[in-house]
N, C-alpha and C positions, 0 to 999 in steps of 0.2 A: 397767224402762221397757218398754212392750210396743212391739210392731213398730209399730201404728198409732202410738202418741204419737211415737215416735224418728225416724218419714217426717215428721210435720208440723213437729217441731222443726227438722229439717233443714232444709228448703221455709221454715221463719219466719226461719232464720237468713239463706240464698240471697236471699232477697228482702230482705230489712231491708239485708244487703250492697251489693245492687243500688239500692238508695233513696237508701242513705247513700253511694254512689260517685256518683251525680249531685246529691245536695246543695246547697244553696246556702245563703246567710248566712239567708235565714228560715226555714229548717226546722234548721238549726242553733241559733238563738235559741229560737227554740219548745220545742227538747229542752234546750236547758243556761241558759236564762232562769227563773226562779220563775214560775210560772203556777199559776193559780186555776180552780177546777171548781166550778160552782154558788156565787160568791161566795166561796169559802173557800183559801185559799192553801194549796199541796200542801207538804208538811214538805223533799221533794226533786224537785229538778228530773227530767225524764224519761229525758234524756239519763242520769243517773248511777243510775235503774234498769234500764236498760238495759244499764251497762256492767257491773252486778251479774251481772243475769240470763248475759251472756253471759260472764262468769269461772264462775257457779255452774254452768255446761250441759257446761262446759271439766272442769268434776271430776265429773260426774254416772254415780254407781252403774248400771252394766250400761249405758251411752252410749256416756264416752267413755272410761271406765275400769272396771276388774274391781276392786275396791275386797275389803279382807278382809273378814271377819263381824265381826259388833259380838265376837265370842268370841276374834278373835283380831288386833282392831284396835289396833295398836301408839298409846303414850300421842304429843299430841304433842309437840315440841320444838322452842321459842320460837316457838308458833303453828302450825307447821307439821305437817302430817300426813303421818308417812313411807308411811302407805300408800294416797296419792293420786297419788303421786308416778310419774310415765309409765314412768321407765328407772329406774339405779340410775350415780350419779358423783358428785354436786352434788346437796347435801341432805343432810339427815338419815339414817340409817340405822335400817333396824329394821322397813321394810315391805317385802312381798315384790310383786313387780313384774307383774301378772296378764298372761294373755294378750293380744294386742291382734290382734284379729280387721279385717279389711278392712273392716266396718261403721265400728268402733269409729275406723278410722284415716280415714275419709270423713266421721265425724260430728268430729273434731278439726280436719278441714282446715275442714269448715264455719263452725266456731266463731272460729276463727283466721282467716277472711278474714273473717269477719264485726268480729273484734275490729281488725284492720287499717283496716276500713273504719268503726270508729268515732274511730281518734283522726287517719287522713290525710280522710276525706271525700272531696273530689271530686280533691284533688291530683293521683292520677295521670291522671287526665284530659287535663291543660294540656297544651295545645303544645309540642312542643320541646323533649321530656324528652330531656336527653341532646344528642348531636351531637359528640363530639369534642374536640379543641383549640383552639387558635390556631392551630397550625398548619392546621389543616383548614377554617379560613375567611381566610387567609394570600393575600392576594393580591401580586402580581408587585412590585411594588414597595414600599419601607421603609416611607413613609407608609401606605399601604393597610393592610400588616402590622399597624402600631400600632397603625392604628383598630380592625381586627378583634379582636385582643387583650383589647381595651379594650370592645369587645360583649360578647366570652366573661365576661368578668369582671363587666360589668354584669347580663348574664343568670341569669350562678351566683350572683349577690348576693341577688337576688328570691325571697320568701319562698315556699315550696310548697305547706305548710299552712299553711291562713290562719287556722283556728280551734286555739285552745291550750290550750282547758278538758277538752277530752275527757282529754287527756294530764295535765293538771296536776291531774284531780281521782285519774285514776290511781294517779300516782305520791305523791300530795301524803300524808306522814307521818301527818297528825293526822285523816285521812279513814279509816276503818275499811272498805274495800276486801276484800272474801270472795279466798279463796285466792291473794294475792297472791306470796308465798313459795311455792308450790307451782308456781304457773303459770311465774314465773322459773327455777326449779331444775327446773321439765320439759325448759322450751327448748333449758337449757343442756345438759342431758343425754342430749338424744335426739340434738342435730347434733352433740355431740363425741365422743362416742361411735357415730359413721358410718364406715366403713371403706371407703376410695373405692378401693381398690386391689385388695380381691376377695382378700383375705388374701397379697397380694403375689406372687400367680399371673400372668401376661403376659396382656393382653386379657381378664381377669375381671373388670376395672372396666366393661366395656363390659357386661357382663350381671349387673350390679347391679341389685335392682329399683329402677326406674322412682320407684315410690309410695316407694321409701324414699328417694329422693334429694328429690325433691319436698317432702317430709315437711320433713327436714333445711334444704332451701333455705327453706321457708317458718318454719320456729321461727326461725333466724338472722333472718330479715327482723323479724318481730314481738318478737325481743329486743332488735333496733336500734331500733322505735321506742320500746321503755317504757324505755331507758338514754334518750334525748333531756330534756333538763330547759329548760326557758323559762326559765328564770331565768340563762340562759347568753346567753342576750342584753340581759342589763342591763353585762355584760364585756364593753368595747369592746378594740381590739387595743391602744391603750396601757396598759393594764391588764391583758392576759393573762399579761404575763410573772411566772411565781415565782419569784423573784430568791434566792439565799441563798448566805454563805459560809462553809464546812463549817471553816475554820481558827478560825473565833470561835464557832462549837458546834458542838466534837467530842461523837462520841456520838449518843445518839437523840436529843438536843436539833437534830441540824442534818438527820435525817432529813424528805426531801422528802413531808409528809404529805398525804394524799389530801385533793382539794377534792371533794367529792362535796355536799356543801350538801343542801337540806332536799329529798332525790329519793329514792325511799324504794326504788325497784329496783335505784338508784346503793348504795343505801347495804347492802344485799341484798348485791351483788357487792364491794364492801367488808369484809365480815363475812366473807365465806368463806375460813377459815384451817388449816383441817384437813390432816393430811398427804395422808390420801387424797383428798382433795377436789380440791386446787391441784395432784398429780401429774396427775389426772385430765383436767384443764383443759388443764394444760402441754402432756400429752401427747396431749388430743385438736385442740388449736390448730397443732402443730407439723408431727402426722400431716396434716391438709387442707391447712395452706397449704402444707406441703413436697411439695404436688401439681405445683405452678407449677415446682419444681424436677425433682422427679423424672420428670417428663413431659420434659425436655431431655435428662437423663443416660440413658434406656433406650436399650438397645443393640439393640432390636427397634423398627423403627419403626411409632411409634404405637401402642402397647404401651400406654402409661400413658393415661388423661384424664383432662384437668382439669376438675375440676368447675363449676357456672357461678353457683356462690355466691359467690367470692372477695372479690368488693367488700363484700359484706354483713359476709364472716369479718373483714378489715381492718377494719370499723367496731367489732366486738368486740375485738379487739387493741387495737384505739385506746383502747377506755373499760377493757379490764385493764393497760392499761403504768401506771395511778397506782396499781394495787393493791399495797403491797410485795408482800403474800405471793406471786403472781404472779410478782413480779420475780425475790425471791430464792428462789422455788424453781426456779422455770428456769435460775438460775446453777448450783442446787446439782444439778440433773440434767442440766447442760451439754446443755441444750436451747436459752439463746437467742441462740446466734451461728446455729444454723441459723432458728431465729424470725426473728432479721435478716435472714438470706440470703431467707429467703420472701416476707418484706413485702417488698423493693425488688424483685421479681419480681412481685410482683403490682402494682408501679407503671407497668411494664411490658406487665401484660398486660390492660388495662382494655378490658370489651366496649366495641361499636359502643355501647349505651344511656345511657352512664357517661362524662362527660368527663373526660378524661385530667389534665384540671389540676385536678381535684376530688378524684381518687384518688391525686397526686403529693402533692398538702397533705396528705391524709390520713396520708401515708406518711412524712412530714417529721414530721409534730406527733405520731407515735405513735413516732418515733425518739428526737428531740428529750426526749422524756418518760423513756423509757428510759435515757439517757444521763446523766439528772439522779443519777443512783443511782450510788454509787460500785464497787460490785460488778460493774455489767454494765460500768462503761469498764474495769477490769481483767479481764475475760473478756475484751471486743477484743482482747488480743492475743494471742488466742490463731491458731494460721496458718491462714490458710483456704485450705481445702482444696477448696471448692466449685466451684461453676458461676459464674460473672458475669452477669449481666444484660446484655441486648443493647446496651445504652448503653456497657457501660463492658469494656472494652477488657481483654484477659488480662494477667492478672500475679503473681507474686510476691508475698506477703506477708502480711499478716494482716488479718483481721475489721475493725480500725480504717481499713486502707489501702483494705477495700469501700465504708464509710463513709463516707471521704474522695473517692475516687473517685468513687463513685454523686453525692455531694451535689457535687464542681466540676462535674460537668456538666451537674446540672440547673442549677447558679446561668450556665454560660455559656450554656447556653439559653433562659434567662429573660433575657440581659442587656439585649436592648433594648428586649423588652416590657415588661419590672416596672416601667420609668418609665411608663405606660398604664395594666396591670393590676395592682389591687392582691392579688388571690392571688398570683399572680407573687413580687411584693414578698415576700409570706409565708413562701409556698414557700420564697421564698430565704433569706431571714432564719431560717426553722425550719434552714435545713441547715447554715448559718454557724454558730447557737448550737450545735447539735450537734456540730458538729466542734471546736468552742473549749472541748466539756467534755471531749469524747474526750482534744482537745491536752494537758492536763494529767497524760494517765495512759498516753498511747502512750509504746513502748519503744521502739519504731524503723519509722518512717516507709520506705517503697520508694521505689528510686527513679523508677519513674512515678508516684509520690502526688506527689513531689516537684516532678516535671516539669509536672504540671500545675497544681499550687500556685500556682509561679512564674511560671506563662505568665497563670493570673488576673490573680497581684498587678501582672505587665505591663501588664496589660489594665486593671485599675481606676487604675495609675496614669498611664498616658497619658490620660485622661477627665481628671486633673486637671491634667497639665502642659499640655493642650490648651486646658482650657477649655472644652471642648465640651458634659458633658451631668454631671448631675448621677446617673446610672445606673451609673456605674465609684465615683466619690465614695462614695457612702453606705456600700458596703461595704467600704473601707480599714481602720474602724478594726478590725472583727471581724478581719478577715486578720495585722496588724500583731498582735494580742492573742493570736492562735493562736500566729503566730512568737514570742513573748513566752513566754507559756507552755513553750514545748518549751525552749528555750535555759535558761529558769528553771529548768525540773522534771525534763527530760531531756535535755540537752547529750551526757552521754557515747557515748551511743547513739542519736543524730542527728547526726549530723557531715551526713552528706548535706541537710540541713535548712541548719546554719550554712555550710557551701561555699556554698549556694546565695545565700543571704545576702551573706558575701564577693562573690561573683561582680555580685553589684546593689547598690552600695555607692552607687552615683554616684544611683541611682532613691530610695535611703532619704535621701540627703541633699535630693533634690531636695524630698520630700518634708517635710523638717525647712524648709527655708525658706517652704516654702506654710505651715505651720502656724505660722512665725511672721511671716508677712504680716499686715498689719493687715484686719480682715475688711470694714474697709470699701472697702479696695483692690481685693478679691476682688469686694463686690456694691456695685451701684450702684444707685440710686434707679429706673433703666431696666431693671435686671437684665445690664447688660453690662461687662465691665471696658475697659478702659481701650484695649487692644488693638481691639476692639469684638466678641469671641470672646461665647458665652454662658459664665458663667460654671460650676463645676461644680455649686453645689449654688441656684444664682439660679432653675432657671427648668427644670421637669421635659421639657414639650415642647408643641406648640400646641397637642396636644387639651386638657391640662389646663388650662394657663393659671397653676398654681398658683408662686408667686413666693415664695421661701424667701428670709426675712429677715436680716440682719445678724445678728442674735442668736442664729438658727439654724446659721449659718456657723464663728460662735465658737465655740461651742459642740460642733460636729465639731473645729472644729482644735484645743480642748483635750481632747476624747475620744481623737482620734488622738494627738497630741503624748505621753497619758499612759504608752501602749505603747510609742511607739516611741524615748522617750530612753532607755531601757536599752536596747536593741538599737542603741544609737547609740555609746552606751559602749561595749560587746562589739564592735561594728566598726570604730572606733578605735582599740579595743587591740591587732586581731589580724587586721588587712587591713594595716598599712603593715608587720610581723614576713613578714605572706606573700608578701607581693609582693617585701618582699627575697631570701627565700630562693628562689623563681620565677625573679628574675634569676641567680641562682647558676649555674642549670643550664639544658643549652642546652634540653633537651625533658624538659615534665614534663605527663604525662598526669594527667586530675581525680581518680584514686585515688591519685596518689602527692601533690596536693596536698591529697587530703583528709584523709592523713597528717601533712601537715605542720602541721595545725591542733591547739592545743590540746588535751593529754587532758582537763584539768578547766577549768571557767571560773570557779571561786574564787578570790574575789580581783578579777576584771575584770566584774564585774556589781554594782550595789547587790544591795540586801537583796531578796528574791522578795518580791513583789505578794500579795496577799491576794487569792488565787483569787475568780471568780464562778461557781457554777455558775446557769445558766439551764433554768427549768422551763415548765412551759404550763400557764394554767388552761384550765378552759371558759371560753370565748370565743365570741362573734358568728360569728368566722370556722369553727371548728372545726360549730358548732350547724348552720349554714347547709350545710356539706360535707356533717356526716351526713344531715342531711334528704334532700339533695340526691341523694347516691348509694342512700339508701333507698329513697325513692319513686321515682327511675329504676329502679330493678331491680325492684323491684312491678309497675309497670307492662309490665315484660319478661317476670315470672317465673312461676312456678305458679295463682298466685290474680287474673292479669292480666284474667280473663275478667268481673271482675266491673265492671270500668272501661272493658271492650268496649262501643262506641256504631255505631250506622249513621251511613254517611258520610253519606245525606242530610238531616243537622242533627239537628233534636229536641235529647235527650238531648247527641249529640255535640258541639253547639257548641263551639267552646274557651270557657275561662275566662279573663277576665282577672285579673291581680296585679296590686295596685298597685305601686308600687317605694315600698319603705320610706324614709325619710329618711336620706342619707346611707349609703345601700343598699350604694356602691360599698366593697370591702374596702382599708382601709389597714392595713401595717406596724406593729405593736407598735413602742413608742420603744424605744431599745439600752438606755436607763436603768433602773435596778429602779423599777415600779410599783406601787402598791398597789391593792388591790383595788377596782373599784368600788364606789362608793357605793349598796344596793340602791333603786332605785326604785319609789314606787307607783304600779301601773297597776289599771286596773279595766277591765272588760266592760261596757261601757255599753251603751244602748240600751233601748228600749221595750219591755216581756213581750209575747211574741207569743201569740196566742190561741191557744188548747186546741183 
């Protein structure tokens, strides 16, 4: 390529960026609608030579790559050409990796915003990318709170990219897409293989170049968006859930198997099984987000930086936690209890652009995923030795007790808005299933996991002995299921678990009589009981209005009821033995009565429960997060200048979104779902003229 052609290519790509970042639905329709030249209909729309042209400019000899000689160009392997390939980690091997000269790396950033800005459009644009929490539009008092909640969640619902052909002709299997395999296994290879720490020198991350973090932050952004699949919104949240019990298929018959569906970059990162490959991955995933850690623990201050991709790397984490190989190679190089440690550190550390309850869900549903695997709940316990998150309070114990811990205090800070927000809801419900897979395979529980256990199940139970709100209720029966679990699976090594129990003996009972109240006693045709209290699961709160039916109500007290009669028998057997021996003596501190408690519980429990583990598909809710944290950070990051407008309107106007139908996100049911039914949708609309 001579210097003149490589300036104008450059200059066609900057501008076609700049066109396509102010966009709108007809120049959109014009490029991905059939259109006709001279009477005669073109074989392909425009738009999808265009996304040609700008993957073919992405591999182009002496541009944006040093490509070998036809003499020494290795054969390829399943499509793929190992010596197009940018770096060397992820892919094929066999090509050797040419120089990449400061042209070569200015004509990729080119191509790469340009490729950005054909599958988001004008996205980053809009208004109000980003902004915070709840808390951070939280006014003074509880009502006000609610409603805010209840914006944020409406907001983060609202679709970003409105157009979804770019992407779906992208990704779509049966479309013959030029260097598709290539362009994935660069991305991955160039940002995991980035060393943010300057070879683990003190303040040498600070004189890292510039152009190479850039580089890095913008592959991770363009990898998040070709992993996005459409077809992840025909999964609403009663249907996310992957339900399955490992006891009725042992083996690789009950292995949690990837949903990646017909997404052809999905199914790319799927495939990749290599030893070298998936070490590669491990270890470059573990290296960046163990930035957010190691940036705490330096002993020189400010020594470390964190890099400002983070939210983009958790969007990758999110879509490898369904990979096994991923999974169990990270077990097998005891790499992901610090991978844990990272991700609830970067829930933690969400920019100013990036709303915090977008990165919290993030951070559930790529746990939640995890957790489904039998191998990572048995690494839990392994002792953690780490740093804690600013939320969660020092302690004692192991990887499953960060888990636990991290996840009660997001759900008690969700408590009064999840009746409002349905991420919230999510949020919470992702950190309840994950804790109810861990319960299964913890050894032994701390006792501050323990303490604040108990202070929830408090809390969800006075909502129900009160009456008051349906926001403590919903989550009873997961908590009762966990305590279910450990007494089933691990009694001998939870006593601190069953004391505690003991000690709330009078709160389980009370609990057993609400589930055998008749549910029509509980809800009334007004939504009030009889008392004239709201009832717990009658009536979420005024802004909803939503009024939960009898049938609804039954149907909690025999989801809870199913947990908690064995835990009703084990405290029957061995609360009226303890409190005997309590009156024995005149002073008896809670380790000498946690002594007094049963060594084994065989014998004084039925038969153990046929485990659930709980999985995540793609879902509405997860689809909407990643967009969402994607094009905020675009808009923040390296290639932001192409979404640059003057304040005095033009170009800059904001855009509006419509709000999808039933926009706002609701909780997955606690029941196993099945997968949605796929629907047909089409791209209507009139061919826009040539």
């Amino acid at each position: 390529v001579s210097d003149e052609a490589a300036v104008a290519l450059t200059n066609a790509a900057l501008l076609l960026a700049r066109l396509l970042a102010a966009s709108g639905k007809d120049l959109q329709d014009a490029l991905w609608l059939p259109v006709a030249v001279a009477g005669r209909a073109l074989p392909r729309a425009l738009g999808e030579r265009m996304a040609d042209a700008t993957l073919r400019a992405l591999f182009l000899d002496g541009f944006t790559v040093d490509a070998p000689k036809d003499q020494e160009a290795p054969e390829l392997v399943d499509g793929v050409d190992p010596g197009l390939l940018w770096a060397d980690g992820v892919g094929p091997e066999g090509g050797s990796v040419g120089k990449l000269s400061d042209d070569m790396r200015e004509n990729r950033k080119a191509f790469l915003m340009l490729l950005a800005a054909v599958i988001c459009g004008g996205a980053p644009m809009q208004g109000d990318v980003g902004g915070g929490s709840a808390e951070d539009l939280a006014a003074p008092t509880d009502k006000e709170k609610l409603a805010a909640a209840g914006a944020v969640a409406s907001k983060a619902a609202l679709p970003m990219i409105a157009d979804d052909r770019p992407l779906e002709y992208l990704s779509c299997p049966g479309r013959s897409v030029p260097y598709r395999g290539e362009l994935l296994f660069s991305l991955l290879s160039v940002a995991l293989s980035y060393d943010p720490h300057g070879f683990g020198v003190p303040y040498a991350g600070y004189f890292t170049g510039k152009k190479d973090e850039e580089m890095v932050h913008l592959c991770l952004q363009v990898a998040g968006l070709l992993l996005q699949g459409s077809e992840d919104m025909r999964t609403d949240q009663s249907s996310a859930w992957a339900c399955r019990r490992p006891q009725e298929q042992p083996g690789e018959a009950g292995r949690p198997l990837p949903q990646q569906g017909a997404q052809a970059f999905r199914q790319l990162v799927a495939g990749i099984s290599s030893e070298r490959e998936t070490s590669f991955i491990v270890s470059g995933v573990v290296t960046l987000i163990g930035t957010a850690v190691d940036e705490r623990n330096t002993y020189l201050p400010s020594s470390m930086r964190v890099p400002p991709f983070l939210p983009e790397l958790l969007v990758l984490v999110f879509h490898l936690s369904v990979c096994d190989a991923f999974v169990f190679r990270a077990c097998e190089q005891g790499d992901l209890n610090p991978l844990v440690e990272g991700v609830l550190h970067v829930s933690g550390q969400a920019p100013e652009h990036v709303e915090e309850d977008i990165v919290s869900a993030l951070t559930w549903a790529t746990l939640l995923r995890l957790s489904t695997y039998r191998e990572a709940c048995i690494a839990f316990n392994d002792d953690f030795t780490g740093d804690a998150p600013d939320d969660t309070p020092d302690f004692t114990g192991s990887v499953a007790d960060l888990i636990f811990m991290s996840g009660l205090w997001r759900i008690s800070d969700y408590f009064a808005t999840a009746r409002v927000s349905g991420i919230h809801r999510c949020t919470s419900e992702m950190a309840l299933c994950t804790m109810a897979n861990v319960s299964i395979f913890v050894e032994e529980l701390s006792s501050a996991t323990c303490g604040r256990f108990f202070a929830l199940l408090e809390r969800c139970a006075k909502s129900v002995q009160g009456r008051r709100s349906r926001g403590g209720a919903q989550w009873l029966p997961y908590l009762v299921e966990i305590l279910e679990y450990v007494v089933q699976y691990q009694y001998p090594t939870n006593t601190r678990v069953a004391y505690g129990m003991a000690n709330r003996f009078s709160i389980f009972k009370e609990l057993q009589s609400v589930c055998a109240e008749p549910a029509g006693r509980i809800v009334n045709p007004d939504g009030r009981t009889q008392s004239g209290n709201v009832s717990p699961q009658s009536s979420e709160c005024s802004f909803t209005g939503d009024v939960v039916s009898e049938e609804v109500v039954s149907r909690w007290q025999q989801d809870l009821q199913v947990h908690l009669d064995p835990i009703m028998v084990l405290l029957n057997g061995i609360v009226p033995q303890l409190e005997a021996e309590v009156e024995k003596r005149d002073t008896v501190t809670s380790d000498e009565a946690k002594d007094m408690l049963p060594k084994s519980v065989l014998g004084l429990l039925p038969v153990p429960p046929v485990f659930v583990m709980r999985g995540l598909r793609y879902n509405m809710m997860t689809h909407r997060a990643c967009e969402r944290c994607l094009v905020c950070c675009i808009a923040h990051g390296p290639i932001a200048s192409a979404w640059e407008t003057d304040e005095e309107g033009g170009d800059g106007d904001k855009k509006e979104v419509p709000a999808e139908s039933g926009s706002a996100f609701s909780p997955p049911a606690r029941a196993a779902g099945a997968a949605a039914e796929p629907s047909s949708s089409s791209q209507g609309g009139a061919a826009a003229a040539a």
